[in-house]
C-alpha positions in Angstrom: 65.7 372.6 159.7 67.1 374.3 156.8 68.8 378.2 157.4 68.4 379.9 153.9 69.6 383.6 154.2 66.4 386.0 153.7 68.7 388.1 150.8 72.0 387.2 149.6 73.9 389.9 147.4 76.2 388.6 145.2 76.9 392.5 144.3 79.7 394.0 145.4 79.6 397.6 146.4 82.3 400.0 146.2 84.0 401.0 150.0 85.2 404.5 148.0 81.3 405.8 146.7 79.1 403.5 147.8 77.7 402.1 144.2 76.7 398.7 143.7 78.5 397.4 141.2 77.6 394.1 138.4 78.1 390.2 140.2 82.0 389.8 139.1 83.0 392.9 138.5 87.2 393.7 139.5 86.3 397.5 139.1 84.4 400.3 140.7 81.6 401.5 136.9 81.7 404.7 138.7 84.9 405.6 140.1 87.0 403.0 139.2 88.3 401.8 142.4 89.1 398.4 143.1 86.3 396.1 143.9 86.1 394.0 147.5 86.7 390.2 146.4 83.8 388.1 147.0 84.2 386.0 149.9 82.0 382.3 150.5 78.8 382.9 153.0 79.5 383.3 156.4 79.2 380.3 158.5 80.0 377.5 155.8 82.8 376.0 155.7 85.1 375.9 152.4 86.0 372.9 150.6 89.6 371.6 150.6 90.9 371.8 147.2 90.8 369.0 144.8 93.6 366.6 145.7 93.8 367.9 149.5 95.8 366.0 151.6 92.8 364.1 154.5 95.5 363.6 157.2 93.2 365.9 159.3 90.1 363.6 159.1 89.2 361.9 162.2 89.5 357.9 162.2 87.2 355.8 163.0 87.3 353.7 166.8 88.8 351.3 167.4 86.3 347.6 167.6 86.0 346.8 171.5 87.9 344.2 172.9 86.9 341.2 175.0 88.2 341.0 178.6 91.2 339.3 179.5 91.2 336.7 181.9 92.9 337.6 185.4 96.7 336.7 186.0 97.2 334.4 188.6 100.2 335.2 191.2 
């Protein structure tokens, strides 16, 4: 099953008047107050950067081993 958002606004709207504002605009077209940045969607994880270090990845197990023979006392 695929989630798909019902409306995503890529808008932002200004926290000092309330207008929404062109997709990448840095400042309010009415009052000139600085814009909200855009953020990604909520519940997605961001990519790592190109050339990110993968040190955090987990590994893969280990093969499984065949039994050892019991020791003799």
């Amino acid at each position: 099953m695929c989630f798909r958002p019902a409306d995503l606004s890529v808008a932002p709207t200004c926290k000092k008047c309330g207008v929404e504002n062109e997709a990448g605009a840095e400042v309010c077209t009415s009052c000139g107050a600085e814009l909200p940045k855009a953020q990604g969607m909520p519940g997605i994880p961001s990519a790592p950067p190109p050339g990110a270090s993968r040190a955090a990845a987990p590994q893969a197990p280990r093969a499984p081993q065949a039994p050892t023979p019991p020791r003799a006392n």
